[in-house]
Biotite code that builds the C-alpha atoms (Angstrom):
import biotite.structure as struc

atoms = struc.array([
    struc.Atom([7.581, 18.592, -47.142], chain_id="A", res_id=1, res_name="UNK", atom_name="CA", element="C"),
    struc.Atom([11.067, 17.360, -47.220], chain_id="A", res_id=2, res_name="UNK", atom_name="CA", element="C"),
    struc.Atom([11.918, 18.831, -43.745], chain_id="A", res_id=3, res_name="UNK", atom_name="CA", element="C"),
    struc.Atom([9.202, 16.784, -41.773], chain_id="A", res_id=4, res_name="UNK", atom_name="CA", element="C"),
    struc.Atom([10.236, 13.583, -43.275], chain_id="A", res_id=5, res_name="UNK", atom_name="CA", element="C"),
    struc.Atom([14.025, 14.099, -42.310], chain_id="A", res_id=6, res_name="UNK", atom_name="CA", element="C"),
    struc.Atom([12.919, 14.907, -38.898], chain_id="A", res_id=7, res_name="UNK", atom_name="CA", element="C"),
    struc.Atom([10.413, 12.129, -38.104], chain_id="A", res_id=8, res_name="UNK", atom_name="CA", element="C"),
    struc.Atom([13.905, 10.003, -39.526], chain_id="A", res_id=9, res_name="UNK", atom_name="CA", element="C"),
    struc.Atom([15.931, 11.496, -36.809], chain_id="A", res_id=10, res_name="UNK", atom_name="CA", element="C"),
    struc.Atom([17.423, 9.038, -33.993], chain_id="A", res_id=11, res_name="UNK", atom_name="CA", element="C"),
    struc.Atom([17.070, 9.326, -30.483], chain_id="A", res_id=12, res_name="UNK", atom_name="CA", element="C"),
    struc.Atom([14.535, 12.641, -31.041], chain_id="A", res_id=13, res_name="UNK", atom_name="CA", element="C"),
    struc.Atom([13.645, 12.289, -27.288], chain_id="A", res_id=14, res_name="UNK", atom_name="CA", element="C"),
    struc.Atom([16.891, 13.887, -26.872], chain_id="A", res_id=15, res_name="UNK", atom_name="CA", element="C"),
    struc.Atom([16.718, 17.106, -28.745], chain_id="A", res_id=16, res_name="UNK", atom_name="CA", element="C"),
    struc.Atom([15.293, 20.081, -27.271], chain_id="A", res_id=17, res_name="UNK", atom_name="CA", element="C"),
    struc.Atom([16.747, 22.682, -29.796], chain_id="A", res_id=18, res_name="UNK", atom_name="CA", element="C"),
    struc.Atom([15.924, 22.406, -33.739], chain_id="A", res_id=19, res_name="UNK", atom_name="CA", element="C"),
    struc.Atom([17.953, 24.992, -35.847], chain_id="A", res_id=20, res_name="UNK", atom_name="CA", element="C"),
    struc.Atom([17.248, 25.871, -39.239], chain_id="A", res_id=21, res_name="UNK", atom_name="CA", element="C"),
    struc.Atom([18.514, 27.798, -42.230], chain_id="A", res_id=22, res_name="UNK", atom_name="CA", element="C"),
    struc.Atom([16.142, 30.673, -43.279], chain_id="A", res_id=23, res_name="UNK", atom_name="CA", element="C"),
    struc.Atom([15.002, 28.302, -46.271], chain_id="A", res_id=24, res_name="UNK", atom_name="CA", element="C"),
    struc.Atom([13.196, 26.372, -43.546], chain_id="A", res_id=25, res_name="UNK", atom_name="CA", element="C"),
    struc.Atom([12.028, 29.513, -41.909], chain_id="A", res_id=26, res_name="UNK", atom_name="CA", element="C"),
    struc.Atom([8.087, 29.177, -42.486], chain_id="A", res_id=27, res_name="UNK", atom_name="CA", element="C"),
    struc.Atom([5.563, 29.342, -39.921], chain_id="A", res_id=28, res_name="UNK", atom_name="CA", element="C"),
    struc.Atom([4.049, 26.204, -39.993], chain_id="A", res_id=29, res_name="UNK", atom_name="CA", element="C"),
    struc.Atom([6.908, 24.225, -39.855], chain_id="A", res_id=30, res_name="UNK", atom_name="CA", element="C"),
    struc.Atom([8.521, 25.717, -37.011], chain_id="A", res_id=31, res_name="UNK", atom_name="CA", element="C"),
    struc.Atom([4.910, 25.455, -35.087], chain_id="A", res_id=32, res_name="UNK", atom_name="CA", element="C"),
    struc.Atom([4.336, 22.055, -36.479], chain_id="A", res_id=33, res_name="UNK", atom_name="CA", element="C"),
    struc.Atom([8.000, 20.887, -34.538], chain_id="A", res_id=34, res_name="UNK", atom_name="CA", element="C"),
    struc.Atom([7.083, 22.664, -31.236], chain_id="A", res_id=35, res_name="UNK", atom_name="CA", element="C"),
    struc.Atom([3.690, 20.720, -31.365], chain_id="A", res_id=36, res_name="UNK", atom_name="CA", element="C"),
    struc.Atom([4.809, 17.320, -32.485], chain_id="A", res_id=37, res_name="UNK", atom_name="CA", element="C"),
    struc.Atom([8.782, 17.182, -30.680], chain_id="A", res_id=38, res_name="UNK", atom_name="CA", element="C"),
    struc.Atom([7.888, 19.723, -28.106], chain_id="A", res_id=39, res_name="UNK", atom_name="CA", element="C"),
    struc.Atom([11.382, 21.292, -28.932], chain_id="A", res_id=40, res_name="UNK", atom_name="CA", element="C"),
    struc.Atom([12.647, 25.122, -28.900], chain_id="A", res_id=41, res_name="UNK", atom_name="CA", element="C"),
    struc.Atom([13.063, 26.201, -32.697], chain_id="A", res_id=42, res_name="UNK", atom_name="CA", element="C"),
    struc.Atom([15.205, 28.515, -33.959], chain_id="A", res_id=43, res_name="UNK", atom_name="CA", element="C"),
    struc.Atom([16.372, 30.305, -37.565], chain_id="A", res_id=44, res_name="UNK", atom_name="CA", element="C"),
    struc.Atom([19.432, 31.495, -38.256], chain_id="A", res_id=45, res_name="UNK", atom_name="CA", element="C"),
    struc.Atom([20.364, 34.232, -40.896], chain_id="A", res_id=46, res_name="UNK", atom_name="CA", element="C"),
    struc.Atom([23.272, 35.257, -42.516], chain_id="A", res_id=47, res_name="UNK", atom_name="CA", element="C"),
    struc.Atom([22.653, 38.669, -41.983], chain_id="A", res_id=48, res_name="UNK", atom_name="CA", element="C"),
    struc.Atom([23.367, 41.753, -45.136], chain_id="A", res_id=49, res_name="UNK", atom_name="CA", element="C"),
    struc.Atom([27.452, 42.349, -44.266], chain_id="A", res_id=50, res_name="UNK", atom_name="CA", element="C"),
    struc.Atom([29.443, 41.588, -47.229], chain_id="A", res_id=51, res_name="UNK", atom_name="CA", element="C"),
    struc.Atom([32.271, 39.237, -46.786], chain_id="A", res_id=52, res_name="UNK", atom_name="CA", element="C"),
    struc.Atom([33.145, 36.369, -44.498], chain_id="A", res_id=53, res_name="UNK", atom_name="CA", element="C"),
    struc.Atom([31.742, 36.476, -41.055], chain_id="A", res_id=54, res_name="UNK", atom_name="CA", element="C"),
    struc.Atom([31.148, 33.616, -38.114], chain_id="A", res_id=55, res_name="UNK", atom_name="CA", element="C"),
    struc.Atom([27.877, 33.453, -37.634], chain_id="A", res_id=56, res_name="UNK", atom_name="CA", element="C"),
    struc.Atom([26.232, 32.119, -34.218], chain_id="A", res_id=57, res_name="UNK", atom_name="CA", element="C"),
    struc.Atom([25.458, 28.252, -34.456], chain_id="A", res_id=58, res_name="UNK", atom_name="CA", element="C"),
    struc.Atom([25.921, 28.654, -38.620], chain_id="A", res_id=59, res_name="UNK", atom_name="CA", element="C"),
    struc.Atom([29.109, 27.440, -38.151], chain_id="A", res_id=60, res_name="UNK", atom_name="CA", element="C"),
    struc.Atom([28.522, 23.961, -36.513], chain_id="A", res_id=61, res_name="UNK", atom_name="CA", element="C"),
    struc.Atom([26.922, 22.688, -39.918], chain_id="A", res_id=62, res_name="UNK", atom_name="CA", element="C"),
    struc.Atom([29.742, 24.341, -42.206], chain_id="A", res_id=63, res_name="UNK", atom_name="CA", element="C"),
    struc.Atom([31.969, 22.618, -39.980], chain_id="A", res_id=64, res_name="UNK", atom_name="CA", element="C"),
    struc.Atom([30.407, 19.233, -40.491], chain_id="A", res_id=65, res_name="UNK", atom_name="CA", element="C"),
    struc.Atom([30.061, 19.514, -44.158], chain_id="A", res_id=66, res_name="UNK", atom_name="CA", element="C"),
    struc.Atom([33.720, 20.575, -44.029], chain_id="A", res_id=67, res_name="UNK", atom_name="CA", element="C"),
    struc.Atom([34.489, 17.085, -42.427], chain_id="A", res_id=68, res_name="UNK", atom_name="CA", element="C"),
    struc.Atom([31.940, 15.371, -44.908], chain_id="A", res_id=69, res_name="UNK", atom_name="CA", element="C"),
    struc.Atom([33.853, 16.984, -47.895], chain_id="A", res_id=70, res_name="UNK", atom_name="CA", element="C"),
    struc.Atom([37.087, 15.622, -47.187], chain_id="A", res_id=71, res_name="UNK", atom_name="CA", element="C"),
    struc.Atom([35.632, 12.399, -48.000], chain_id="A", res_id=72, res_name="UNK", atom_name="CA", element="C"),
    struc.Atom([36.352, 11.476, -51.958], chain_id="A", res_id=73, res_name="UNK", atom_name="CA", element="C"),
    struc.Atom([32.996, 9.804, -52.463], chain_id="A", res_id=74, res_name="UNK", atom_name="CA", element="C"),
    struc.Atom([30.837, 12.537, -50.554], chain_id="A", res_id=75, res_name="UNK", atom_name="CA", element="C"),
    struc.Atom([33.022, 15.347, -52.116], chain_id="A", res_id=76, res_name="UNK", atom_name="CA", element="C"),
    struc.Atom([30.561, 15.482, -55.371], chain_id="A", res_id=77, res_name="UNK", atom_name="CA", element="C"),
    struc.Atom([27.456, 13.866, -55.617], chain_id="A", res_id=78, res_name="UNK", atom_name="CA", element="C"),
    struc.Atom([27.922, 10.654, -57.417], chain_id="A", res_id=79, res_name="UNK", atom_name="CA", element="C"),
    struc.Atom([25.316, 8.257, -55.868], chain_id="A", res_id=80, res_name="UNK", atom_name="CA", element="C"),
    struc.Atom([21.499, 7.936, -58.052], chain_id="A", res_id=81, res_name="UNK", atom_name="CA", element="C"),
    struc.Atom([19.564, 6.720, -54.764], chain_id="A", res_id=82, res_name="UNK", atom_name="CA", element="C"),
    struc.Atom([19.509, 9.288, -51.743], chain_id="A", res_id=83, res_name="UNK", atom_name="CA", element="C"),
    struc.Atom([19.446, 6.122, -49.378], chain_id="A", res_id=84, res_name="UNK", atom_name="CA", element="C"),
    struc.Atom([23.099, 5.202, -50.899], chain_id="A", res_id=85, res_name="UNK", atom_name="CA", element="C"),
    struc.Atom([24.193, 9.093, -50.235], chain_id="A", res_id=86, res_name="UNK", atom_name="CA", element="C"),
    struc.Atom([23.032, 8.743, -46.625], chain_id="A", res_id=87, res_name="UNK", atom_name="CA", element="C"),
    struc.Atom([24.715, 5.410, -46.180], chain_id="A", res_id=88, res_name="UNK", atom_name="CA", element="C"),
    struc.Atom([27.915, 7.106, -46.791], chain_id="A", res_id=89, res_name="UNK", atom_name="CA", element="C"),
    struc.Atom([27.199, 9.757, -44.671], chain_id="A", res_id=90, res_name="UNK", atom_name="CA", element="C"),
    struc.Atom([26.693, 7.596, -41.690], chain_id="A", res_id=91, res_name="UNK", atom_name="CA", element="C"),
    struc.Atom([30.136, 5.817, -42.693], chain_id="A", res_id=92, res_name="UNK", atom_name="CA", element="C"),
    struc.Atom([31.687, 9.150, -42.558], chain_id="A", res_id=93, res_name="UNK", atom_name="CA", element="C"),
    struc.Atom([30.298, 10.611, -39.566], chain_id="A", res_id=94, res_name="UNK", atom_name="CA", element="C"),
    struc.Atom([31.142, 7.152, -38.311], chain_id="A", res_id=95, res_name="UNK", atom_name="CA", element="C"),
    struc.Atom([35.029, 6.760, -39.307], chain_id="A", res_id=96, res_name="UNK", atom_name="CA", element="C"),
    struc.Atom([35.307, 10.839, -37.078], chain_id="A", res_id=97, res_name="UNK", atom_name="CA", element="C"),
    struc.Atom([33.529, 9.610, -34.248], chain_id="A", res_id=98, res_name="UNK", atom_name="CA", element="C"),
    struc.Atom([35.790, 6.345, -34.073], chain_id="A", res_id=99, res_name="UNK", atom_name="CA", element="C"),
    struc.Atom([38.848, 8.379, -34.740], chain_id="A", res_id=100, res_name="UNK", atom_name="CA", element="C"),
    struc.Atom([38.480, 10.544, -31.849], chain_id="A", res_id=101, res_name="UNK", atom_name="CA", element="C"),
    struc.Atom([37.335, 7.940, -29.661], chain_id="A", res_id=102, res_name="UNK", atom_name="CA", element="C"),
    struc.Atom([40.545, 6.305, -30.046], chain_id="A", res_id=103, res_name="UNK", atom_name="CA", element="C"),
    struc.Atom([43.228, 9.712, -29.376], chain_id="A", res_id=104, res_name="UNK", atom_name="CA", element="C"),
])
């Protein structure tokens, strides 16, 4: 599963204590198998059945990143053929916001 490999990929896991995921990520087993192995709190968000837009709790902290990722030309469609070249331009993004506030 896709999901377990991203997380055993994660940096400084020690740190988390709160795993979120979209209701595509919702099954049992994984959400057991991340208590047991990262002895974290898990939790799924849904989008609920109202029609329209709506701020949903926590949702809105990943929109909000892939908001910031998108204004980036190269991230803004999928060009890349290797995932590891897609993440390496993530991390340059994420990296370029981080260094831009620490500087204000």
């Amino acid at each position: 599963m896709a999901a377990k490999w991203l997380l055993w990929r994660l940096p400084l896991l020690s740190r988390y204590r709160l795993f979120i995921f979209d209701r595509g990520y919702a099954s049992e087993a994984l959400l057991h198998w991340c208590r047991y192995i990262f002895d974290v709190t898990t939790q799924v968000t849904n989008r609920g059945t109202q029609r329209g837009f709506a701020i949903q709790p926590l949702r809105w902290i990943v929109e909000r990143t892939f908001g910031w990722l998108n204004r980036f030309r190269r991230l803004s469609k999928d060009y890349e053929q290797l995932p590891s070249v897609s993440e390496g331009f993530i991390y340059l993004a994420m990296s370029h916001l981080m260094v831009r506030r620490l500087t204000r």
